[in-house]
Structure formats: structure tokens, C-alpha cells
Steps between C-alpha positions, in 0.01 A plus 500: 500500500830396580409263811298277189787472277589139445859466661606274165441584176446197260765313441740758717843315646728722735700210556818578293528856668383453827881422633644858428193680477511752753387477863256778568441554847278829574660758728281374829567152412144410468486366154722265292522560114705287234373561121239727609325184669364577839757195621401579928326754736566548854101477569593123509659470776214363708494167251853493442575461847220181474692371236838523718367357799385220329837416306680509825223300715765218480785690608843341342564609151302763277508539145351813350429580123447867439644810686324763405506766793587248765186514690466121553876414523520773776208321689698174488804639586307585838353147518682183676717337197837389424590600108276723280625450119359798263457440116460816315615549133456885436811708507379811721304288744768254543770777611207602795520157610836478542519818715200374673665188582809692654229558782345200597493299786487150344724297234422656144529343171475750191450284193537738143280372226184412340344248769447255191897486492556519852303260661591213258843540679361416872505225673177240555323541863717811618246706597242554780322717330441681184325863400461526098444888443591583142397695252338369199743594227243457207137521404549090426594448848317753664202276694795188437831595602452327872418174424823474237673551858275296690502192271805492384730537879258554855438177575878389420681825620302436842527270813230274586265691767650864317261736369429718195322814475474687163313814340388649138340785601529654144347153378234454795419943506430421130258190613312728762452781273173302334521120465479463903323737743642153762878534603527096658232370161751658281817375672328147539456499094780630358729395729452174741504280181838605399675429882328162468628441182832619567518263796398672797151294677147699511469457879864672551365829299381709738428893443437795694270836474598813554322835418712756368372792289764622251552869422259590200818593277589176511495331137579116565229467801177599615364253657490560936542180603916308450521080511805363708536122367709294726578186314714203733667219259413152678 
């Protein structure tokens, strides 16, 4: 069956095509293809709008990685902030931001580019808060690609007191397909280690449950329950 496929072959890297590779948006604008991976689906919404509420919690300044179909970035658009800077490197999706942004209410920021070339370009403790929503680009990165992000620029690309929320729902859909029947077990060991070591303090990791029961077509998640971390630097 197609909904047990892996989503990564071994050793499978989409990363040198996945800038032109065309945009495939179905006709009802339900599902988001680039490479003939299943990159977004509009039965989301519910957690993406978790995920947006939480980046803007601070208000101020909003830095989001990953486009996609602009269900979060339309839910922070609607939120109380100043700025809302957008990172997304694939050619399609990137011309649907800028249109998007044409209608906005608040300050945007369109940033072209993989985020590993972008962000190295921003400055320290600009942010109030941070959403990381990518797409793993390889089977190498697939459960990984976060924490390059995480330990490498949150802590320094945010303000003291902002706050960082992040997903890998192709990585943790994986996870909850057999090695964890427990949504906050599996996020507290695969994931809590890596914000502490990446700077962030235990006590400031805090996540929340949400049930949510994907459509049965759906080939990166199963599981009916979504984790919103919210993750303040000190």
C-alpha cells in the first residue's frame, strides 16, 4: 500500500533539485507536492495554526522557515505582531508568497534561499519568535534536519524571553508508525535532548496535545494525536 511506503528511499537526496522543481499544488488547494513528496495537506490546519500561535505569543518580530501552502503564515498574519520574515527556497512556492504577501496586513519579509544560506545572514537576537517548518530534503536528514536549524541559529537568532516552536511531521509520522504508540514519550526522547543541547533549558520546553486524525490517504502521518512544542530561550 501506498500510505506504507517509506517517504525516503536509502540514501535518496532531493536537495540539488528541490529549488526549480516544480510546485504542485492540486486544483482545490488541499495538497502540496514537490518531487512527488507529499511536502503539505490542508488537513493540518488545526496544528498549524498551534504552531503559529505559538511563534507569535511574543508579538514583535516573526521569523518563519517553510511556506508551503501558507496555512501558518496566514494565522500569524491575523495574530498581534510587528514584522513576519518568510524563508522559503523553492521556486514555485516562493512566487505564492510573494503574491500572498501583496495581501497582508503586517510588515513582510520574503527571504529566497535554502534556510542554511539564509539565516547565516541575520542578525543575533532579532526575533521574538521562530516557527521551523521545512521539509526534510534527504533520507540523511529526514528524522535530523531540525536540530541542524535548531543548534546551529535559535538560540542566537532569538531575543531573550522569545520563543521557538518547530515540527518534523514526516520524521515524527515515521516515529508513530511503530517505535511509539506515546506522542509526548516520543517527543521527550528524540527530541528534548537536542533543545538542551543546543542551548535552550529543560524547564523552558514545554509541549502541547492535540488530537487530530489525519485523512487515511495520508502517507507521512497516521498517528491522531499532533505535539505543539513551545520552547522560550532564557
Amino acid at each position: 500500500m501506498q500510505s506504507q511506503a517509506a517517504i525516503f528511499s536509502e540514501g535518496e537526496d532531493c536537495k540539488p533539485d528541490w529549488r526549480v522543481a516544480s510546485a504542485q499544488y492540486n486544483d482545490s488547494d488541499t495538497h502540496l507536492q514537490i518531487l512527488g513528496k507529499p511536502v503539505m495537506e490542508r488537513w493540518e490546519t488545526p496544528f498549524m495554526h498551534s504552531l503559529a500561535c505559538a511563534a507569535a505569543s511574543r508579538g514583535g518580530r516573526v521569523l518563519e522557515i517553510g511556506f508551503g501552502m501558507a496555512i501558518a503564515a496566514t494565522k500569524i498574519e491575523s495574530l498581534n505582531i510587528e514584522e513576519h520574515w518568510i524563508i522559503e527556497c523553492n521556486d514555485g512556492v516562493f512566487k505564492r508568497l510573494q503574491e500572498w504577501a501583496k495581501e497582508q496586513p503586517h510588515k513582510i519579509v520574503p527571504l529566497k534561499g535554502l534556510w542554511e544560506d539564509v539565516v547565516a545572514t541575520l542578525p543575533d537576537a532579532h526575533f521574538d519568535g521562530i516557527l521551523y517548518d521545512t521539509y526534510p530534503l534527504s533520507e540523511e536528514t529526514w528524522h535530523t534536519h531540525q536540530f541542524e536549524f535548531i543548534k546551529g541559529h535559535a538560540c542566537r537568532l532569538l531575543k531573550p524571553g522569545g520563543v521557538l516552536t518547530y515540527c518534523n511531521l514526516t520524521s515524527w509520522g515515521e516515529l508513530l508508525k511503530g517505535k511509539y504508540n506515546d506522542i509526548e514519550k516520543m517527543f521527550q526522547e528524540t527530541q528534548v535532548s537536542q533543545l538542551v543541547e543546543a542551548g535552550f533549558k529543560k524547564e523552558n520546553i514545554h509541549t502541547s496535545v492535540m488530537d487530530l486524525i489525519p485523512p487515511k490517504d495520508c502517507r507521512y502521518y497516521s498517528f491522531h494525536k499532533m505535539i505543539t512544542p513551545t520552547i522560550t530561550k532564557h
